[in-house]
Every structure is written in C-alpha cells, then in structure tokens.
N, C-alpha and C positions, 0 to 999 in steps of 0.2 A: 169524196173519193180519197183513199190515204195515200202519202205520199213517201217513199222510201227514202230515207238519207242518205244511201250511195247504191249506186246501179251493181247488180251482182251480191252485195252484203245482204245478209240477212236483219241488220240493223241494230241499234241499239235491243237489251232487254225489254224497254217502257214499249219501244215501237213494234218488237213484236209482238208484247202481249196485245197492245190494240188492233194488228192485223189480227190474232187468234180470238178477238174477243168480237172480231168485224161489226169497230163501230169508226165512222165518220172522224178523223181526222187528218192535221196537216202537218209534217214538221218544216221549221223555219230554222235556216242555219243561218249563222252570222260569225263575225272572225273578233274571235275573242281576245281582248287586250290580258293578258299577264297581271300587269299591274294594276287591273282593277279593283277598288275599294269595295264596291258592292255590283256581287255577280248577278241579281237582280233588275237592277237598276240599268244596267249594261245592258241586259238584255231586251228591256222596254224602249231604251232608245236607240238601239242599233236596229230595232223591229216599227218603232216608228209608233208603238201603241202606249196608250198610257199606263202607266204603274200599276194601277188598282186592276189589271185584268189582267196581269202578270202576277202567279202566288209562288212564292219560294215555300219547297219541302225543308224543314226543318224536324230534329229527331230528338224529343227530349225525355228524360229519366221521370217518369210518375211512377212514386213509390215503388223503386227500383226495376220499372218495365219498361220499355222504351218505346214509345210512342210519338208519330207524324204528326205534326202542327202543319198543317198547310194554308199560309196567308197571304196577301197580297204583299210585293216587294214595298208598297208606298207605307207601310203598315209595322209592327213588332208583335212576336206572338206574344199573347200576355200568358203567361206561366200558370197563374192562379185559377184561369177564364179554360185553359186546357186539364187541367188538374179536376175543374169540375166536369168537366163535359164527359172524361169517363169516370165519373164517381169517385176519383182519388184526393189525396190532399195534399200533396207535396212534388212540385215537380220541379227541375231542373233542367237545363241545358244538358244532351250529352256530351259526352267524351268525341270528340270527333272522330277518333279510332275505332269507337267501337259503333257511331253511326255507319261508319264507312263499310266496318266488316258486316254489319245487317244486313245492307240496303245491297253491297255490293257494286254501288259507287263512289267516286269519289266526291268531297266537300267542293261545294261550288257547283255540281254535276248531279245530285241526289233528286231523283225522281221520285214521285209518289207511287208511280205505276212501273212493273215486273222487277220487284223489291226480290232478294235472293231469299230474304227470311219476309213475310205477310207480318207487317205489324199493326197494331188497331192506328188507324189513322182519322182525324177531325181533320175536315176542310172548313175554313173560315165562311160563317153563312154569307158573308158577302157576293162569294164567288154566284152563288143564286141569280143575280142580279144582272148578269151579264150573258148574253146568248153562246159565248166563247171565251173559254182563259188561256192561258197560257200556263204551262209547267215544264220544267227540264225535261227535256228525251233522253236523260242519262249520259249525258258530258258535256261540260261546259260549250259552249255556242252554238247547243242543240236546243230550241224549243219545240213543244209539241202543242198544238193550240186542238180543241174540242169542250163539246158541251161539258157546262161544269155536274149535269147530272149523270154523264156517261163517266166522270171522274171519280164521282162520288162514290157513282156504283160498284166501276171496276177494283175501285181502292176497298169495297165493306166501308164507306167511310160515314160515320154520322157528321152534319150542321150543327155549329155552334160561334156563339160572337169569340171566337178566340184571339182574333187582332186588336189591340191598340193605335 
C-alpha cells in the first residue's frame, strides 16, 4: 500500500507518478543533514539499510544526450560501462544545471521516477538482486523504496553492470 509524504499534499512528482502508475510502494523520510558528504550514504544510514539497496540517480552526457545512471550509493557509475549500455561512446558527467533543469530536481534530490523531461535511463543490474530498493522521492530526505522491476519499468529503463 503507498504511502503519502504529507497529509493533504499531493506529493512529490516520483510519488505521484507511482500513485498514477498504482504500483506498491513506500516513501521513508529522514532529517537531512546540510553538510552532508554523500546524500546517498546518508540516506542508507539514517533508513538503517545497507548501501547496496540504496541507488543514487545520477545524469550523465553520452554523446551529448543526457542520460540516468542509476547505481547503488556503495558503488560509482562507471562512465564507459553506461556509454555502452546505450550504444554510445563517450560519456561524461553532466553539468549539474542542466541535470537539474531536466529532471526538475534538485542535486542531492534527483529521482529516477516523474522526471520533467523522460530521459533513457540504465538501472545498474544489480538492483535485480534485491526484492526492494530504495531511490529519491524527489528531495533530499525523501526515499521512496519499491520493486527494482516496478523501477525499471516505470523509468523505460534497460539492466546493465553500470556500477563500479
């Protein structure tokens, strides 16, 4: 059964498309430090679960199209491993500005799911492996936890080893 992030709001974007798309999830809030090093990592131990079933959206430039790397926080996207998975050869980290005007979140907060612009997104095949992950609900010390195939699907997203 899903769970709303605040009583009367309509919710983040992520959280309503999975209300509109009515699949099984939960979101978990937690009180975000500021000075956090890595907004990942934060959010695996403030939730009490391990790393690897926590994946940060990350947006990077393949041959100038910008593309969702979605991997586990314990992990690094590897650039070249994303570069193949959609057939391209070059890829880069983006510009944070310009992931942010995409997605329509902000860095730190960048969810894979109700992105403002639909970008082709890889989810790291890892996430397979686990009956539930965790990804941003679209602001920092929002997670949203659901099957990594209900992720996959709701994103268009294809599997591939893209973490390090």
């Amino acid at each position: 059964m899903a769970t709303k992030p605040k009583k009367g709001g309509r919710g983040t974007p992520a959280t309503v498309a999975l209300e509109t798309a009515e699949v099984p999830f939960t979101v978990h809030a937690y009180e975000h430090d500021p000075a956090t090093a890595s907004y990942g990592e934060e959010a695996a131990e403030a939730l009490g679960v391990t790393a690897d079933r926590v994946f940060k959206t990350l947006v990077a430039d393949v041959d100038g199209v910008l593309t969702v790397g979605v991997v586990p926080v314990s992990g690094q996207l590897d650039l070249k491993a994303l570069a193949a998975a959609v057939g391209g050869k070059r890829a880069a980290m983006a510009d944070p500005a310009a992931a942010e005007r995409s997605s329509g979140y902000v860095r730190g907060g960048i969810s894979p799911l109700g992105q403002r612009r639909a970008l082709r997104t890889v989810v790291d095949e890892s996430a397979l492996g686990h009956p539930t992950v965790y990804v941003s609900a679209g602001r920092r010390g929002l997670e949203v936890e659901l099957s990594p195939t209900h992720l996959v699907a709701l994103t268009g997203a294809r599997t591939a080893a893209i973490a390090r």
